[in-house]
C-alpha positions in Angstrom: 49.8 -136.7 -9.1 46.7 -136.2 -7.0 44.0 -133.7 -8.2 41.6 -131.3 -6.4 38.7 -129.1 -7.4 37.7 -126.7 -5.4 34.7 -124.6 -5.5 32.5 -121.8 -3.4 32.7 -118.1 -3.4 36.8 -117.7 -3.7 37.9 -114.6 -2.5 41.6 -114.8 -3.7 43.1 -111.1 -2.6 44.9 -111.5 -6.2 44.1 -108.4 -7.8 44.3 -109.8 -11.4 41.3 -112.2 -10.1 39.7 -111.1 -7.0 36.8 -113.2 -7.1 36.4 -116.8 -8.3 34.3 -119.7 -8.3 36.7 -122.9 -8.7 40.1 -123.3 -8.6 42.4 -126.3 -9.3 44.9 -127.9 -7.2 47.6 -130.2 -8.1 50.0 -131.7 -5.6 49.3 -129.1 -3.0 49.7 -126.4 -5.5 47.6 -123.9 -7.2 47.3 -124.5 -11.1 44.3 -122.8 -12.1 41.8 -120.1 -10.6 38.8 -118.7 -12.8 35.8 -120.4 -14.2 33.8 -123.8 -12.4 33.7 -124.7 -16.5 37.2 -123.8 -17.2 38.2 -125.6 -14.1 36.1 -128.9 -15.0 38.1 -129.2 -18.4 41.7 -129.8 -16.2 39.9 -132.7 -14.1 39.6 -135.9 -14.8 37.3 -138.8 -13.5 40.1 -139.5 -10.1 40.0 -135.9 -9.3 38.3 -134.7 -5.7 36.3 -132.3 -6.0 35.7 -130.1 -2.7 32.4 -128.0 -2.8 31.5 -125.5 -0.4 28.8 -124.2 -1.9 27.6 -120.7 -0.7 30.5 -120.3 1.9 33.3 -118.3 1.4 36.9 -118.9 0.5 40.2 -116.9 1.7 43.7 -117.3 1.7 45.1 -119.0 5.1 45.7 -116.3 7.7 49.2 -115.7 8.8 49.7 -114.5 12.8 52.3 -111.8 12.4 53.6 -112.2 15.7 53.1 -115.0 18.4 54.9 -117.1 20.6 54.1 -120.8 20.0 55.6 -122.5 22.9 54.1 -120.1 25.0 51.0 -120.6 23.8 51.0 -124.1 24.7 51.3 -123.4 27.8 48.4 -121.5 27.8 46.5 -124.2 26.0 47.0 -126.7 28.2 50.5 -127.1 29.9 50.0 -124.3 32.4 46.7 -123.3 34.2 45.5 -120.2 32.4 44.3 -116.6 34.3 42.8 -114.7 31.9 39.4 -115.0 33.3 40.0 -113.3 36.5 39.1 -109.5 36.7 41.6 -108.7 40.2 44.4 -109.5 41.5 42.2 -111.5 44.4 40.8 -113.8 41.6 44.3 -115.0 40.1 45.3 -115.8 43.7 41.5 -117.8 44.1 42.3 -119.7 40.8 46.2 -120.6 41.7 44.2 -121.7 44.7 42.2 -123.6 43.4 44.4 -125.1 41.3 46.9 -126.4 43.9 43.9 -127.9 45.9 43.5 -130.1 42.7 47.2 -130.8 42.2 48.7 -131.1 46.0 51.6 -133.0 44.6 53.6 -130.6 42.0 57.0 -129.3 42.9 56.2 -126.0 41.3 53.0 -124.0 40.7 53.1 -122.4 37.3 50.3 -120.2 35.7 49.7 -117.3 33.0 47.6 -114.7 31.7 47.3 -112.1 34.8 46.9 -108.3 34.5 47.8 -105.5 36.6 44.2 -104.4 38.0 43.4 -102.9 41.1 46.6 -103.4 43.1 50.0 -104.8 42.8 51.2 -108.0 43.5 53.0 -109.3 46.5 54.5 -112.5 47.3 52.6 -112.2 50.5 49.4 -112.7 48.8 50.4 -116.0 47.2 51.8 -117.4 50.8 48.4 -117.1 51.6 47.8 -120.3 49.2 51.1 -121.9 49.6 54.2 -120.9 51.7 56.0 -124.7 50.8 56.6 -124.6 47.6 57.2 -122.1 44.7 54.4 -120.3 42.6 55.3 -118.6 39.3 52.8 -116.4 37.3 53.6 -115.1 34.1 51.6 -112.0 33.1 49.5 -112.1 30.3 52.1 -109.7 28.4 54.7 -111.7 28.9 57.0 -109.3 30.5 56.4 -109.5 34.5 56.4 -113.0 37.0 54.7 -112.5 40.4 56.1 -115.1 42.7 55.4 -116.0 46.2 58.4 -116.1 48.9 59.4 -119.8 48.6 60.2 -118.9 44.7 61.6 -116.1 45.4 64.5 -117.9 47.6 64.5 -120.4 45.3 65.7 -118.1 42.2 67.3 -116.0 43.5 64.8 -113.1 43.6 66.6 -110.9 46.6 68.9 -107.6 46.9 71.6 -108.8 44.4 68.7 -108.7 41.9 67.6 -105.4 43.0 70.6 -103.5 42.1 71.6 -105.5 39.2 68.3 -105.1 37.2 67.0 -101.8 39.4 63.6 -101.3 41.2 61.6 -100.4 38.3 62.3 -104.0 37.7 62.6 -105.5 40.5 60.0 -103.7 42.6 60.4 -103.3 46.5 58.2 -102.4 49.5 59.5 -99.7 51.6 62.1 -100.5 52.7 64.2 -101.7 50.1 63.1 -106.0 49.5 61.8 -107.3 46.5 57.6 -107.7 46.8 57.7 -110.6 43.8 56.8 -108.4 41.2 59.0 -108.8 38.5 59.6 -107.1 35.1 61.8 -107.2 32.0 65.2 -108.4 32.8 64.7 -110.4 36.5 61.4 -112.0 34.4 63.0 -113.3 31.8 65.9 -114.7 34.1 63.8 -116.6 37.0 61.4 -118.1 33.8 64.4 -119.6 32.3 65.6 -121.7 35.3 62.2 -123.1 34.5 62.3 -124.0 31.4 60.2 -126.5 29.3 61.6 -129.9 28.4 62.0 -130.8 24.8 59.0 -133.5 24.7 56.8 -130.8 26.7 57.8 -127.8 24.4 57.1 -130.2 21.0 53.7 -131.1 23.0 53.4 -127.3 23.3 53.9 -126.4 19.5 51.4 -129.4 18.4 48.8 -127.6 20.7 49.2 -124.1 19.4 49.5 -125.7 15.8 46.2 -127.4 16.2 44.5 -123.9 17.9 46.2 -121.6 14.5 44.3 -124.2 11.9 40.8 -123.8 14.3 41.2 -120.4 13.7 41.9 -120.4 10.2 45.9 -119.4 10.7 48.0 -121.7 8.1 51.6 -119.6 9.2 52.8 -118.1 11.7 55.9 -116.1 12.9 57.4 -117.3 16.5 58.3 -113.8 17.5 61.2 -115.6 20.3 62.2 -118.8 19.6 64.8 -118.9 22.7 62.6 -116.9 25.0 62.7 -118.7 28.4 65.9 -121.5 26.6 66.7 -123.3 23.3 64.4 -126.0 22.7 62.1 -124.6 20.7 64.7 -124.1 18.2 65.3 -127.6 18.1 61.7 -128.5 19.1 60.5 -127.1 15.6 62.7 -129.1 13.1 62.2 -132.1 15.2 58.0 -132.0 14.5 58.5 -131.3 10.7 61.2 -134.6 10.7 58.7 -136.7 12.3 56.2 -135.4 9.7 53.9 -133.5 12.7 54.7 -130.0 11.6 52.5 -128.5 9.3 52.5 -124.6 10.1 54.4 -122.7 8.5 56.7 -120.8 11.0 59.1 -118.2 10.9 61.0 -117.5 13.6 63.6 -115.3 15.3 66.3 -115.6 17.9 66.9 -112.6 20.6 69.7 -110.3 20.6 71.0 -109.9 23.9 70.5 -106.6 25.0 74.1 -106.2 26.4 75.6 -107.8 23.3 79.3 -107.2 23.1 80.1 -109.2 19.9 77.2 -108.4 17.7 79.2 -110.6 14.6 79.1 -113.4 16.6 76.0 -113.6 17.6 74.3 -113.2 14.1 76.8 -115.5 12.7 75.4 -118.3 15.4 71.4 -117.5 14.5 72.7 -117.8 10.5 74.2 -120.8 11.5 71.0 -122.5 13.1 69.1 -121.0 9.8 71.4 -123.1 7.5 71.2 -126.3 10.0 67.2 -126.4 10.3 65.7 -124.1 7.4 63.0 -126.4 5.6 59.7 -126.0 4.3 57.7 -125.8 7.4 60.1 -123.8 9.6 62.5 -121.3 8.9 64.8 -118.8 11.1 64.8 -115.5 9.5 65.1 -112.5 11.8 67.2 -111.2 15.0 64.8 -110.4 17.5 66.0 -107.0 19.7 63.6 -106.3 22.9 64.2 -101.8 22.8 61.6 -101.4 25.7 58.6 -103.1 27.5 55.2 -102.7 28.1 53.4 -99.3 29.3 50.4 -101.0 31.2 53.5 -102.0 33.9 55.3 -98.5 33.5 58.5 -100.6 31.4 57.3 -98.8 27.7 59.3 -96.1 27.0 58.3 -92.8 26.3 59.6 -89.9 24.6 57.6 -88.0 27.4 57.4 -88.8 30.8 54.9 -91.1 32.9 51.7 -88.7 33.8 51.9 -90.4 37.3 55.7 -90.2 37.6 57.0 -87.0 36.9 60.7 -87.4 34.9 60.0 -91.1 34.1 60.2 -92.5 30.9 60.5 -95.8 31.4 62.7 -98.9 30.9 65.3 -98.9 27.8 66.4 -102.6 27.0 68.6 -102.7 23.9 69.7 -99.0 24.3 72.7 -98.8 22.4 72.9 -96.7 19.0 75.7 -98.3 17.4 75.6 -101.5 18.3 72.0 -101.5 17.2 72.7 -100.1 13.5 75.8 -103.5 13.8 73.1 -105.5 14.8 71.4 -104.4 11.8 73.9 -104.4 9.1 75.4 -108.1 10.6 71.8 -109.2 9.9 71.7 -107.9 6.6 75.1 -109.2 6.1 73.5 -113.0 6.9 70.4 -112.3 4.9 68.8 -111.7 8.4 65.6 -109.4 9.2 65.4 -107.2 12.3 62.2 -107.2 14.1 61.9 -105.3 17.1 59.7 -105.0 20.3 58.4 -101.1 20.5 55.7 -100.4 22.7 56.4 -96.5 23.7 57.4 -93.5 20.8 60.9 -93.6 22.1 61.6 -96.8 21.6 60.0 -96.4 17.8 62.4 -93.8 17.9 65.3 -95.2 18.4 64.6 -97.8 15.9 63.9 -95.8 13.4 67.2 -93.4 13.6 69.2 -97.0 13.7 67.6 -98.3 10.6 67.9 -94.8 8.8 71.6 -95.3 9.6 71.5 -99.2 8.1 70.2 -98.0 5.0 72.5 -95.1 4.5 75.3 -97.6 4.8 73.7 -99.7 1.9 71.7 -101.8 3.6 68.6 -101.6 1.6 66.8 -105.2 1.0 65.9 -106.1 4.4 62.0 -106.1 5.3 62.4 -105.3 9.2 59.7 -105.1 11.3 58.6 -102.8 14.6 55.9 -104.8 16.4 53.1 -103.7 18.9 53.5 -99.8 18.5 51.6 -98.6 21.4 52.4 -95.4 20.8 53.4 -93.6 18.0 54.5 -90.0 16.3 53.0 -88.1 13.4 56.6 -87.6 11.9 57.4 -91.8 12.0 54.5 -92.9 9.8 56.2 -91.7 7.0 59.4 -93.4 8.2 58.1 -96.2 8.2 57.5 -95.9 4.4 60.8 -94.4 3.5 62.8 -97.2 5.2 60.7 -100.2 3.9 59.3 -101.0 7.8 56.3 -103.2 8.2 54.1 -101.8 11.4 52.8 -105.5 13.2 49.9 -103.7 14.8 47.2 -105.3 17.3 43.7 -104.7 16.3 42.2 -107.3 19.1 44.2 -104.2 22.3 42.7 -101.1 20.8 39.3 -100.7 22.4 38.7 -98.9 25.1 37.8 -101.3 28.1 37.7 -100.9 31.8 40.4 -103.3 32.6 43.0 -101.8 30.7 41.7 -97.8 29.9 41.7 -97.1 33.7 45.5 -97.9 33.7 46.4 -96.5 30.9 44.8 -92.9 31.6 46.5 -93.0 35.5 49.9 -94.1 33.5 49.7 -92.1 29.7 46.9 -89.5 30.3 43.6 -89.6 28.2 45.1 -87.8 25.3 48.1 -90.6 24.6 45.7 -93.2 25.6 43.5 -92.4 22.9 46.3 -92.2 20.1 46.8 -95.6 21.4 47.5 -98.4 18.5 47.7 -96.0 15.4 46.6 -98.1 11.8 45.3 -96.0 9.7 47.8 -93.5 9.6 50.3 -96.3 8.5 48.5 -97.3 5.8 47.8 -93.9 4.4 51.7 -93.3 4.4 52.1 -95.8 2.4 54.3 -98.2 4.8 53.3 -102.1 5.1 50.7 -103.1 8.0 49.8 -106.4 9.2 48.0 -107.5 12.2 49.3 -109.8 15.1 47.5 -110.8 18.3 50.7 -111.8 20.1 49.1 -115.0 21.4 49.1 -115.5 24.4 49.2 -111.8 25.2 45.7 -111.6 23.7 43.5 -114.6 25.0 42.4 -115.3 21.5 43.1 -115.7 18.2 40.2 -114.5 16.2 39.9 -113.6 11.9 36.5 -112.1 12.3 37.2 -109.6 15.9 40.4 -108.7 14.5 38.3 -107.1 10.9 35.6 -105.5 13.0 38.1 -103.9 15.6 40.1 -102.7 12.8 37.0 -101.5 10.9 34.9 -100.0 13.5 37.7 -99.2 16.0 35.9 -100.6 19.2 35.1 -104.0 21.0 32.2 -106.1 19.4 30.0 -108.0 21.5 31.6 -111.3 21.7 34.3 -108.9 23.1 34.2 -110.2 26.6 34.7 -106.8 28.5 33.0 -103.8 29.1 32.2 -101.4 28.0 31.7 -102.8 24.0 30.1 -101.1 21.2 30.7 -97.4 20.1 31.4 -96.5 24.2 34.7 -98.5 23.9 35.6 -96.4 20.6 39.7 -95.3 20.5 41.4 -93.5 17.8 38.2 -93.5 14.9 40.8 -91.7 12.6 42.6 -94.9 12.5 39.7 -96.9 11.0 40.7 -98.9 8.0 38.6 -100.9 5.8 37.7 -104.1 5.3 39.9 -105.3 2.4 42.7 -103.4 4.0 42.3 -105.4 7.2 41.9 -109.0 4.9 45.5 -107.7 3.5 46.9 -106.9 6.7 46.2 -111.0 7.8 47.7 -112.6 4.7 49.6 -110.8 1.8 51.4 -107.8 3.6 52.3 -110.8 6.3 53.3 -112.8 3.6 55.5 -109.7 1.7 57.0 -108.7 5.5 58.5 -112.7 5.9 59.4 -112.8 2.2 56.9 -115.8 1.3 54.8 -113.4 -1.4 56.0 -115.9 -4.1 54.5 -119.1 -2.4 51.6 -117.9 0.1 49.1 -114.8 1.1 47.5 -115.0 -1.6 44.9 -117.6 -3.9 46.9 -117.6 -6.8 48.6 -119.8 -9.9 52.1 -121.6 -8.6 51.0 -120.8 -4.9 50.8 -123.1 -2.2 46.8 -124.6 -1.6 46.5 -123.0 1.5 43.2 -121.6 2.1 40.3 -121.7 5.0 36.4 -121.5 4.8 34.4 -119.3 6.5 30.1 -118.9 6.0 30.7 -115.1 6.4 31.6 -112.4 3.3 34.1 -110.7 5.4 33.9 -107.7 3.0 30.0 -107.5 2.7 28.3 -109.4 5.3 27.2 -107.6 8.7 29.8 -106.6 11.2 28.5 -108.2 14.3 28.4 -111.6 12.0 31.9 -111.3 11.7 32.9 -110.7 14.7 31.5 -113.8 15.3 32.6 -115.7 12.5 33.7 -119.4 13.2 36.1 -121.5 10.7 34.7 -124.2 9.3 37.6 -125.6 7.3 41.6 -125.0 7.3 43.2 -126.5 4.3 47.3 -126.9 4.1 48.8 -128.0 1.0 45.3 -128.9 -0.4 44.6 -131.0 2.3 42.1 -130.7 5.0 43.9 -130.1 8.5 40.9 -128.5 10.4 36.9 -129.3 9.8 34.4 -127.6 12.2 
């Protein structure tokens, strides 16, 4: 049996014993928090002790919502285009980029945003007309290819009037541009898939950036996004002993299921094959709409620049929905769901009031990104036992995204923009995700000053920051909610409230150390806040 004592200024979130200056761990498990004295008595002359003196001590962060093989590619795998700030400086990095690497078969990148014009295959023929070029936006949800990719998957009318041009957009007369959204995106990224070896590589990466930023668990929010290895990739790390955070994950519902029982029978399956400690399948995924800043969100009004437009419905079907629901009940399943626009909250909503009317009462599904939002749902959110994954690090108002958003939504809509707050004070369960790599970063501190303060802080990295970039001040929460909302309500929404999200007896040592008092010190400190330490199973994974 190996021993630990650990001391600093413990903030546990247990509300028994909020605050504490030593706790004892045995084994990787929590046997005593109070008292340095108390805690002295229950060592012995082999124990470690672990003082952090002044710095404070927190339960391990859990991401909500992320997608760890795609973060790897951001991390490394694939070049990342976050930095540019127009369409003309993703095209100068890709160029860049195949100037340095004249020998790949296929140029991949990530992270671009719809700025000041659209995107045209033309643009990347500019920088290569040989071979293909695939860019994945920093949402997720659209690929901008040049020509030569286009031929090569297929991108061509066929795929205009199978997926539509909303889509699939065209130029004027009628041919796909090589903007790509929702349905044609996911299908050209999966004939592209990651290898097994590169998608484990991937995971270690994105394991290795959760523990620098004081994340100890995590919820892949699409296992089988662009194919299946990552469902195997996962069980393979923790076999070989690599895998050490803790990750739920889901499987997507098609969103032209036919036979629902099937399906959910096939992800319970996979669940009862690979479930472990360090990796667990727990939740149907179900993609309802997409993203507003590329007009796919949908709306229960229409587009301001679009009259009778209300965007793109993916899973749009009532009653298979409420199937999908009750099937995953039926396997001990959660439902999490993709809802960016009202309607698609909506539509959720009335499906899981139906669920629960048929009996279905124990699940803890989840609607995630909740862009926008209507008075009447907070409260349904309560009543039906809904967690609300809500983005803190998207809500300030910044000129990249707020200039969209008011040509697309209007100013009014734009500023009612990622509702918390109002959540919380209806009593329904909030947690926080960043969606990595949809946001750039992964960061404790930001996320607690956004929530807190409701705009960017200066680390932000756009403009305008301060109180100019100020959305939605009604839906400022406070700092202990915003701690809860990045450990215990994550851990209550996956089930784990027995073993993690807390520091407290019988729980699992997981814990990271910061310098700053996230509930007294300075804001602007915070925001700034680096981890020093990420400890799993009371063992040091991550030291500044």
């Amino acid at each position: 049996m190996t021993t630990k004592l650990i001391l600093g200024n413990i903030i546990t979130l247990d509300d028994i014993k909020p605050n504490v200056e030593a706790l004892v761990v045995e084994d990787g498990i929590i046997k005593y928090i109070g008292s340095r004295k108390t805690a002295e008595t229950l060592c012995d002359d082999d124990t470690e002790i672990l003082d952090f003196g002044d710095n404070c001590i927190y339960p391990g962060f859990i991401e909500a919502h992320a997608h760890g093989c795609e973060a790897g590619r951001a991390l490394g795998l694939v070049p990342p285009l976050y930095e540019g700030e127009s369409m003309d400086d993703y095209v100068a990095i890709m160029k860049k980029v195949i100037e340095e690497n004249p020998d790949k078969e296929l140029y991949r990148g990530i992270g671009w945003h719809l700025i000041d014009k659209e995107p045209t295959a033309a643009m990347l023929d500019e920088i290569c007309s040989d071979k293909p070029i695939s860019l994945v936006s920093g949402d997720g949800h659209s690929t901008w290819l040049n020509t030569k990719a286009m031929e090569e998957f297929g991108v061509n009318q066929s795929m205009v009037e199978k997926y539509g041009a909303d889509c699939c957009r065209v130029d004027e007369d009628g041919n796909p541009t090589g903007w790509l959204s929702e349905g044609p995106n996911y299908e050209v990224q999966t004939k592209t898939p990651l290898t097994i070896e590169e998608t484990k590589e991937s995971i270690l990466l994105w394991q290795q950036y959760c523990f620098a930023n004081g994340y100890v668990a995590a919820f892949d929010a699409a296992l089988d996004i662009y194919s299946e290895n990552p469902i195997h990739a996962y069980p393979q790390l923790e076999e070989e002993g690599k895998l050490k955070l803790r990750t739920f994950g889901s499987i997507i519902i098609p969103d032209d299921i036919e036979d629902v029982d099937s399906k959910i029978k096939a992800i319970a399956d996979y669940a009862e094959k690979y479930n472990n400690e360090y990796f667990k399948i727990t939740t149907s995924k179900v993609f309802l709409d997409g993203v507003i800043e590329v007009d796919t969100g949908l709306l229960l009004e229409e587009y301001n620049h679009k009259p009778d437009y209300y965007g793109v419905p993916r899973f749009s079907n009532h009653d298979k929905f409420v199937e999908v629901v009750c099937k995953s009940g039926d396997y001990g399943l959660n439902v999490h769901c993709h809802s960016d626009g009202d309607r698609a909250v909506e539509f959720a909503l009335n499906g899981f009031a139906e669920a629960i009317a048929a009996g279905y009462t124990d699940q803890r599904n989840l609607l995630a990104h909740l862009h926008l939002v209507k008075p009447y749902h907070f409260e349904q959110f309560a009543d039906y036992n809904v967690t609300a994954v809500t983005p803190p690090l998207w809500v300030p108002l910044v000129d990249i995204t707020a200039k969209r958003e008011i040509e697309t939504i209007g100013a009014e809509r734009m500023h009612a923009g990622y509702p918390i707050n109002s959540f919380i004070k209806a009593g329904a369960n909030n947690v926080f995700h960043t969606d990595f790599p949809v946001s750039p970063v992964m960061n404790v501190g930001m996320s607690i000053f956004i929530a807190v303060t409701r705009y960017a802080p200066q680390n932000y990295g756009a403009e305008p920051i301060g109180p100019e970039s100020t959305k939605g001040p009604e839906e400022a929460i406070t700092r202990k909610q915003a701690l809860e909302a990045l450990t215990k309500n994550v851990a209550y929404a996956y089930h784990q409230e027995d073993i993690m999200g807390t520091l407290s007896v019988g729980k699992i040592a997981n814990m990271v150390v910061f310098k700053e008092n996230f509930l007294e010190d300075d804001l602007e400190e915070i925001a700034a806040a680096e981890t020093l330490y990420t400890i799993v199973d009371g063992e040091i994974v991550y030291q500044k």
